[in-house]
C-alpha positions in Angstrom: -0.2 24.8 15.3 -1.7 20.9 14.5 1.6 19.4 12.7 -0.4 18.8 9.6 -0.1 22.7 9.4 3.5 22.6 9.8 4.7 22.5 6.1 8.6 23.3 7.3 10.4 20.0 6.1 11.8 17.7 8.4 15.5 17.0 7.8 15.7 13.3 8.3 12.5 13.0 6.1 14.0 14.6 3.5 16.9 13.0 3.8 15.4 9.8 3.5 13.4 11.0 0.7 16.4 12.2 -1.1 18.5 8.6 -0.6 15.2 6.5 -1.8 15.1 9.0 -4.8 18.9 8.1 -5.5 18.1 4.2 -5.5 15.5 4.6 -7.6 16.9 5.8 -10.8 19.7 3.6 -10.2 18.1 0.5 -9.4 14.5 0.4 -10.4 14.5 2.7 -13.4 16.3 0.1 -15.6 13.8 -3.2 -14.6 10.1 -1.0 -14.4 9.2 -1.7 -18.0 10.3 -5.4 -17.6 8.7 -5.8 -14.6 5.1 -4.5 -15.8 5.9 -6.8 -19.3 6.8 -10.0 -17.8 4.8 -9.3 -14.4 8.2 -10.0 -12.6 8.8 -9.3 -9.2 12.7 -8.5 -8.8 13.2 -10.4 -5.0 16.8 -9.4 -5.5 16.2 -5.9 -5.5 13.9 -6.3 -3.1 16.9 -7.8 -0.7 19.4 -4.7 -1.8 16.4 -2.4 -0.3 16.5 -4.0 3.1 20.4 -3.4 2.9 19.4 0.2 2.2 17.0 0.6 5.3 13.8 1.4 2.7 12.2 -1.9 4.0 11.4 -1.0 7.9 10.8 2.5 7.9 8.8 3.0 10.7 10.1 -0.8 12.5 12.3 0.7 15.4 16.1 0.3 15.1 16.3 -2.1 17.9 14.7 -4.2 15.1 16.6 -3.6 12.1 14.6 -0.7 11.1 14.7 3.0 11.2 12.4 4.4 13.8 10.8 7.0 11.6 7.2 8.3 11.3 4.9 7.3 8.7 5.3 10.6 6.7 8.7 9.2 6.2 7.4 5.8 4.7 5.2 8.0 2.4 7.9 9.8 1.3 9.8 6.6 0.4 7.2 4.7 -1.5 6.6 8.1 -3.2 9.7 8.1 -4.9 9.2 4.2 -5.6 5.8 4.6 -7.2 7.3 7.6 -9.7 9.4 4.8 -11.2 7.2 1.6 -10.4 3.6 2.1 -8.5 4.0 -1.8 -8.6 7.0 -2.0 -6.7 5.7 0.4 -4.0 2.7 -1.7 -3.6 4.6 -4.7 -3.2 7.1 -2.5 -0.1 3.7 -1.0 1.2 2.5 -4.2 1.8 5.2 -5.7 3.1 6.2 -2.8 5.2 3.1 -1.2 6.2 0.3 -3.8 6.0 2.9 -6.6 7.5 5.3 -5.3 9.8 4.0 -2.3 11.0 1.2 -4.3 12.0 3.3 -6.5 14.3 5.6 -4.2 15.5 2.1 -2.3 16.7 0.2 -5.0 18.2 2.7 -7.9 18.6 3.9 -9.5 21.3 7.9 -8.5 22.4 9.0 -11.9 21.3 6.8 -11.7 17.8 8.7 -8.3 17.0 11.9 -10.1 17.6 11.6 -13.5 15.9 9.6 -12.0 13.1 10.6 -8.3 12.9 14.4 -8.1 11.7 14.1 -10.4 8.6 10.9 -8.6 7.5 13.1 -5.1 7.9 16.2 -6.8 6.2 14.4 -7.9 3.3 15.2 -11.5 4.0 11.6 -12.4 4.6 8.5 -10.9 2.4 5.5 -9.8 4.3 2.1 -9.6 3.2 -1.1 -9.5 4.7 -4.1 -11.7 4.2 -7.3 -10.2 4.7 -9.7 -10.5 1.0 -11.3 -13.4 0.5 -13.4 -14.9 -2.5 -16.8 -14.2 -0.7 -15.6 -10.8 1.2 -14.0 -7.8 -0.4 -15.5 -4.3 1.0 -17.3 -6.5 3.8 -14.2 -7.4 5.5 -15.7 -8.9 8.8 -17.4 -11.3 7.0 -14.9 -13.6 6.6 -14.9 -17.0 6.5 -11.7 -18.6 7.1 -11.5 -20.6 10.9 -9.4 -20.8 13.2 -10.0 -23.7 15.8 -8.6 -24.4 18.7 -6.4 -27.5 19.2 -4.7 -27.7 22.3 -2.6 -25.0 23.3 -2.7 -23.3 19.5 -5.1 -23.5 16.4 -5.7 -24.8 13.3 -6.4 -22.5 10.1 -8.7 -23.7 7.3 -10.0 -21.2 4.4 -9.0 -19.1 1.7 -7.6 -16.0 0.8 -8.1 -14.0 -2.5 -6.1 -10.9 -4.1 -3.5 -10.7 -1.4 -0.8 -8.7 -2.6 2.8 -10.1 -2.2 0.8 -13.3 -1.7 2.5 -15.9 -3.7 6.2 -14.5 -3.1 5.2 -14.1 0.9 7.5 -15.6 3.9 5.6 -14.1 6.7 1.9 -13.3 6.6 -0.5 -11.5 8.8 -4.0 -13.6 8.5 -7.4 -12.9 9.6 -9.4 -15.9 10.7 -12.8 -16.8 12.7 -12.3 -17.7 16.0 -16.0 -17.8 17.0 -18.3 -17.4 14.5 -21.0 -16.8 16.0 -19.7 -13.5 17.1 -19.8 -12.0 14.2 -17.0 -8.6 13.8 -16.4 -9.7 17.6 -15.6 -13.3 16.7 -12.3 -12.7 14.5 -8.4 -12.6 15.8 -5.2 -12.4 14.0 -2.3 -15.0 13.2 1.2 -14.6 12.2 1.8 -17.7 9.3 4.7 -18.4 7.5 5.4 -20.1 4.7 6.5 -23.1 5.8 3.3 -24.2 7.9 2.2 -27.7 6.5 -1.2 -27.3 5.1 -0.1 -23.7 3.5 -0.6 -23.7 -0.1 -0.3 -20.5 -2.9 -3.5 -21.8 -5.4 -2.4 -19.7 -8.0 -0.6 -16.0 -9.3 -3.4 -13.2 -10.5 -2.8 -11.7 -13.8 -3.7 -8.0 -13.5 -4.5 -5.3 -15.4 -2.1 -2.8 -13.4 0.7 -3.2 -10.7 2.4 -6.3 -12.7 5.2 -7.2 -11.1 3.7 -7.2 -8.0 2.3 -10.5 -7.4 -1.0 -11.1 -6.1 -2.2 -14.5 -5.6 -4.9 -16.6 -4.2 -3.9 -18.2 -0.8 -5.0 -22.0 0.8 -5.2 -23.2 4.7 -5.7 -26.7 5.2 -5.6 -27.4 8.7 -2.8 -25.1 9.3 -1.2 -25.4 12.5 -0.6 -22.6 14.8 0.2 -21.9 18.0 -0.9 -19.3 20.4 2.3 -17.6 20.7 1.7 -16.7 16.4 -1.7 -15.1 17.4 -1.5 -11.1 17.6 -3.9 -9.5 20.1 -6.1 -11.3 22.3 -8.6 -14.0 20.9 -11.5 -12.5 19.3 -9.6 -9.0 19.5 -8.7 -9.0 15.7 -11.2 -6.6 14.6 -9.2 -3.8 16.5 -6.2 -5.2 14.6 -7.9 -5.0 11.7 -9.3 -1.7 11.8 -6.4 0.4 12.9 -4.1 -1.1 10.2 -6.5 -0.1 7.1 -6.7 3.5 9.0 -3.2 3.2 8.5 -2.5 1.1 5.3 -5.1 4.0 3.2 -2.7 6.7 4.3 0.3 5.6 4.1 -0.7 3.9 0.1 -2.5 7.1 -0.8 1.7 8.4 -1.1 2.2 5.9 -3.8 -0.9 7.8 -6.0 1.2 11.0 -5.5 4.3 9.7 -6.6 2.2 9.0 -9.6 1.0 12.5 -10.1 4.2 13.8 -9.7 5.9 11.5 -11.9 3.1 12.1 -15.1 3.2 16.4 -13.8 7.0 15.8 -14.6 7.1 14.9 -17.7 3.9 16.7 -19.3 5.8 19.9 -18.5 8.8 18.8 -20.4 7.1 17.4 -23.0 4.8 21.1 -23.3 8.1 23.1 -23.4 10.1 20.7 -26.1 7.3 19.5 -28.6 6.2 22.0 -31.4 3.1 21.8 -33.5 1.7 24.8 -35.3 5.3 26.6 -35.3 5.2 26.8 -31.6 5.6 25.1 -28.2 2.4 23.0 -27.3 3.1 25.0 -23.8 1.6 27.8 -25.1 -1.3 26.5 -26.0 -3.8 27.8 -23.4 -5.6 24.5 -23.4 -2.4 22.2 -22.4 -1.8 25.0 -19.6 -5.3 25.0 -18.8 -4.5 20.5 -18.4 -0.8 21.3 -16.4 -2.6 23.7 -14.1 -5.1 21.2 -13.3 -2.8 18.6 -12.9 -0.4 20.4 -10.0 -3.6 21.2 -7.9 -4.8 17.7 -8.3 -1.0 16.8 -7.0 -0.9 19.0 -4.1 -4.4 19.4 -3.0 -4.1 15.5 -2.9 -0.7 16.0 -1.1 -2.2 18.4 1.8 -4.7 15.5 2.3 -2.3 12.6 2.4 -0.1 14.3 4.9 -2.9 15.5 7.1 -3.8 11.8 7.2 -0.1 10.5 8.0 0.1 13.0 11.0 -3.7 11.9 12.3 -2.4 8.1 12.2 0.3 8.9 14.0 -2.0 9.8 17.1 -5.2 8.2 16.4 -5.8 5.6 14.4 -10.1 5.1 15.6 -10.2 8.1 13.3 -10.5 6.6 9.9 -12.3 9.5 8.1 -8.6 11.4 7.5 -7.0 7.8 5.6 -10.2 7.8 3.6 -10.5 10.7 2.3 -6.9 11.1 1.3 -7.0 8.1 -0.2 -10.2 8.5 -2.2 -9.4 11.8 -3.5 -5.4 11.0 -4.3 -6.4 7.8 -6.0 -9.0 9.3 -7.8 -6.9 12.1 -8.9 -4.0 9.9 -10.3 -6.1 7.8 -12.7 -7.6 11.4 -14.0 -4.0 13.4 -13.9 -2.3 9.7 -15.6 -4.9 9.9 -18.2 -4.2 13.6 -19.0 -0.9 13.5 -19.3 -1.2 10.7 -21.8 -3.4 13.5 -23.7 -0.8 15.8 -23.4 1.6 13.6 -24.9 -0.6 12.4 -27.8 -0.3 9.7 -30.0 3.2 8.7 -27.9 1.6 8.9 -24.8 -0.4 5.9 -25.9 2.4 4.1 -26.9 4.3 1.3 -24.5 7.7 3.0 -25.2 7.0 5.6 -22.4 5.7 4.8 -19.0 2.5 6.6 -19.0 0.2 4.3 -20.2 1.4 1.8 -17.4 1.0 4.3 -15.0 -2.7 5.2 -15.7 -3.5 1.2 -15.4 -1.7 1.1 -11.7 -3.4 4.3 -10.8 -6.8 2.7 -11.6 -6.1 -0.1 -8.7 -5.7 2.5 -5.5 -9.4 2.9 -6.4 -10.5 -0.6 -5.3 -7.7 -1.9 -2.9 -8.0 -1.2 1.0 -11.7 -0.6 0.4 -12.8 0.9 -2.5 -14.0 4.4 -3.1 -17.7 4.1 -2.7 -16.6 2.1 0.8 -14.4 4.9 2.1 -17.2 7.6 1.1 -19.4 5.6 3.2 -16.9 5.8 6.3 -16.2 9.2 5.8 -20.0 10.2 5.6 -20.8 7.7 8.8 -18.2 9.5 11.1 -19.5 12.9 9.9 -23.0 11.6 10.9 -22.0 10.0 14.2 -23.6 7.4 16.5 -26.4 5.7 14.7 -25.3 5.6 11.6 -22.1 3.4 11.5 -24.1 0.5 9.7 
């Protein structure tokens, strides 16, 4: 039986699942609201989830981490997202995007030097890839990196890098030969304390506040050859397999969405009364709740399909973006429904609903947005000759 068949629950997953869940309503529950209000990130809490092992999931223990699979990560920034989708973006980044990355494709002494603070919650990942003149067309970057003796020197920007102006540790793409085009780019670990490093300024969003996303600066950034992951020029490899990974792995965060706004619609349907009855009776609220839990779990059979494909294969990218696409475009519908259901107090600030329809709305542009991973899905399908 292919595991993504195998719906029997894996003890330590669920274990997992069940202690994030517990650290949730007692730590992030009580700072959500403020964090979406004042667009504060929390770096405090942020250190007490490295202390609780929710920050290197899939990083093996030998570097501070767990050594779980990725359907364990999901499972994690599931819970987060039901209390703040911000707050999982920020650990999905930082987790997935950042040190998964290295701990996949790094060097032995990059996972050790850089690994165990990133898992410990001492340093903040992120991972630097968007830039002002290349969203969706990722390999069209612009920002150099030029050799200068036995290491490199950065120059270029970055735009809407999440975690980017709270970031220690930094994965960044960068041109090594231009000319080259896709084949032309490699990848360099940067920290924060590289002369020439510069955060231009924090983003003001519509959704996610609280996780910061910024616009990023490299004048002449100095780094050596022992900071560059993968060969030189070998960074579109790098690149590829961690958005196979990074859109299935995310794609959790829209179910902890759905399941959060599911939740509370069916309490709300079997409390409120209109009419001398319970709304839940109403055939056209059930008719909204039934739609909702198919959305959820139709949207959960094709996250987790994706986790176990990563797992083996990460050339196959069709799985990530399909899950991704669907989930994402599920939560914004299932978000906005359950602000329906809820009426006049569903629009209202006092509950969380309206906040998490405007997060929902950003897993349909980040890590490619929808129309791009339609386009990879229908090019695999299609095959050789149509992948451009």
């Amino acid at each position: 039986m292919p595991p993504f068949m195998d719906f029997a629950p894996d003890p330590e997953v669920v274990a997992l699942q069940e202690a994030a869940r517990a650290f949730v309503r007692k730590e992030v529950d009580p700072i959500a609201d403020r964090m979406d209000r004042d667009d504060w990130f929390p770096r405090d809490l942020f250190r007490r989830m490295g202390e609780h092992g929710l920050l290197g999931v899939t990083i093996p223990e030998a570097y501070g981490g767990l050594g779980q699979s990725y359907l364990a990560q999901a499972a994690v920034l599931e819970e987060i997202a039901r209390s703040s989708p911000a707050l999982a973006l920020t650990v999905g980044a930082h987790s997935n995007l950042c040190a998964d990355n290295i701990f996949r494709n790094g060097t032995q002494a990059q996972r050790e030097r850089f690994l165990p603070a990133l898992a410990r919650g001492e340093a903040i990942g992120a991972l630097a890839l968007t830039e002002p003149g290349s969203g969706s067309d990722a390999v069209s970057i612009r920002t150099r990196a030029e050799r200068d003796g036995d290491g490199y020197r950065l120059t270029g920007s970055k735009q809407f890098i999440t975690n980017g102006p709270v970031a220690d540790t930094l994965l960044v793409y960068a041109k090594t030969d231009p000319a080259a085009g896709s084949r032309g780019i490699s990848a360099f670990i940067v920290t924060r304390d590289l002369p020439g490093f510069t955060v231009s300024r924090s983003l003001d969003k519509m959704g996610m506040r609280g996780s910061p996303t910024g616009e990023l600066a490299f004048t002449d950034v100095p780094v050596g050859a022992d900071r560059r992951v993968g060969g030189e020029n070998a960074g579109v490899a790098v690149m590829m397999g961690g958005l196979t990974v990074e859109r299935a792995v995310l794609a959790s965060i829209a179910l902890g969405i759905m399941a959060e706004c599911l939740e509370r619609s069916l309490s709300y349907a079997r409390e409120r009364e209109q009419f001398g009855q319970k709304i839940g009776r109403f055939e056209l609220i059930q008719e909204k709740l039934a739609n909702m839990y198919v959305q959820l779990e139709a949207s959960r059979l094709l996250v987790y399909r994706a986790l176990a494909s990563v797992e083996t294969d990460r050339r196959n990218g069709r799985q990530s973006a399909m899950a991704l696409t669907f989930a994402s475009e599920a939560s914004t519908r299932v978000a906005l429904e359950a602000i329906q259901i809820h009426g006049g107090y569903g629009y209202m600030r006092d509950l969380p609903l309206e906040r998490l329809a405007r997060d929902a709305k950003l897993l349909e542009i980040g890590a490619g947005t929808s129309e791009i991973r339609r386009l990879l899905t229908a090019r695999e399908l299609l095959g050789p000759g149509f992948d451009a």
